[in-house]
C-alpha positions in Angstrom: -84.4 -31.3 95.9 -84.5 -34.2 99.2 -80.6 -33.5 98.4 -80.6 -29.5 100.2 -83.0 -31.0 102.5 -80.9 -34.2 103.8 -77.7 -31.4 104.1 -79.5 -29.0 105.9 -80.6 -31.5 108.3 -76.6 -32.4 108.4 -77.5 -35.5 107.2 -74.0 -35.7 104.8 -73.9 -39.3 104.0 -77.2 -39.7 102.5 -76.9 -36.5 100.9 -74.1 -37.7 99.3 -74.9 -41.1 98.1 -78.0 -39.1 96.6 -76.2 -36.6 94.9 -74.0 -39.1 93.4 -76.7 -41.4 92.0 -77.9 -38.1 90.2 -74.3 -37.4 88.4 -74.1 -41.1 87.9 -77.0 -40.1 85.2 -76.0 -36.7 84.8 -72.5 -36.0 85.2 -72.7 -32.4 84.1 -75.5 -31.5 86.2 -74.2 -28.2 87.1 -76.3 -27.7 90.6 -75.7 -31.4 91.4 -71.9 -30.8 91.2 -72.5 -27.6 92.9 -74.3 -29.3 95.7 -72.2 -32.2 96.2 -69.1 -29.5 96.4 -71.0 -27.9 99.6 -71.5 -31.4 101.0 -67.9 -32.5 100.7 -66.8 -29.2 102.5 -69.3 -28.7 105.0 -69.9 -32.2 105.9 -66.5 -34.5 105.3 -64.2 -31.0 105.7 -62.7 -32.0 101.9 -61.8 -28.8 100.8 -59.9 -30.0 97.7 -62.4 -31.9 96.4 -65.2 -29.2 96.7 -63.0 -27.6 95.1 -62.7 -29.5 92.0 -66.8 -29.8 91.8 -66.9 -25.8 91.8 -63.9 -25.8 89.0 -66.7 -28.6 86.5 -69.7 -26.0 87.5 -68.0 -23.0 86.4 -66.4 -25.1 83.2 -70.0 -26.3 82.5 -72.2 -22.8 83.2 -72.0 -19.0 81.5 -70.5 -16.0 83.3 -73.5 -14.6 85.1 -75.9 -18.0 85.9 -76.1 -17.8 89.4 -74.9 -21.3 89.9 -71.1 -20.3 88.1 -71.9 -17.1 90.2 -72.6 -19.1 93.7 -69.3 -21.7 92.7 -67.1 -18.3 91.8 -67.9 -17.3 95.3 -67.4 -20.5 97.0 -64.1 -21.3 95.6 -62.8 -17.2 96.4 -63.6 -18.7 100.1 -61.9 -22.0 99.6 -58.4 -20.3 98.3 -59.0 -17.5 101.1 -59.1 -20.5 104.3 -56.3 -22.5 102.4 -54.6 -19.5 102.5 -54.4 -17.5 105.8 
């Protein structure tokens, strides 16, 4: 997905007018939401509202996909940041 690539290469903006235009089709595209969650922490330092793109994944997936399993994780490292 050109979306992982353009946030590897830090390249947030893009990544995130990209990952958009994908959930403008799709807005329960579970790894969409999932990326644009790591682009909005990483990249614009939005904790809050990473945090309400892992909340939809895990809403949208099973117990045990790895996507509600990678979100779980992510958001256990949100709440631990926010709070020490």
């Amino acid at each position: 997905m050109k979306i992982r690539s353009l946030k590897t290469k830090r390249n947030f903006d893009k990544a995130l007018t990209l990952v958009n235009d994908v959930l403008d089709q799709d807005p329960n595209f579970a790894e969409a939401l999932y990326l644009k969650a790591h682009v909005l922490w990483e990249g614009f330092k939005n904790p809050w509202g990473a945090e309400c793109c892992f909340r939809r994944v895990l809403e949208l997936t099973e117990d045990g996909e790895p996507v509600h399993c990678w979100a779980s994780s992510c958001l256990s490292r949100i709440y631990n940041r926010v709070t020490q």
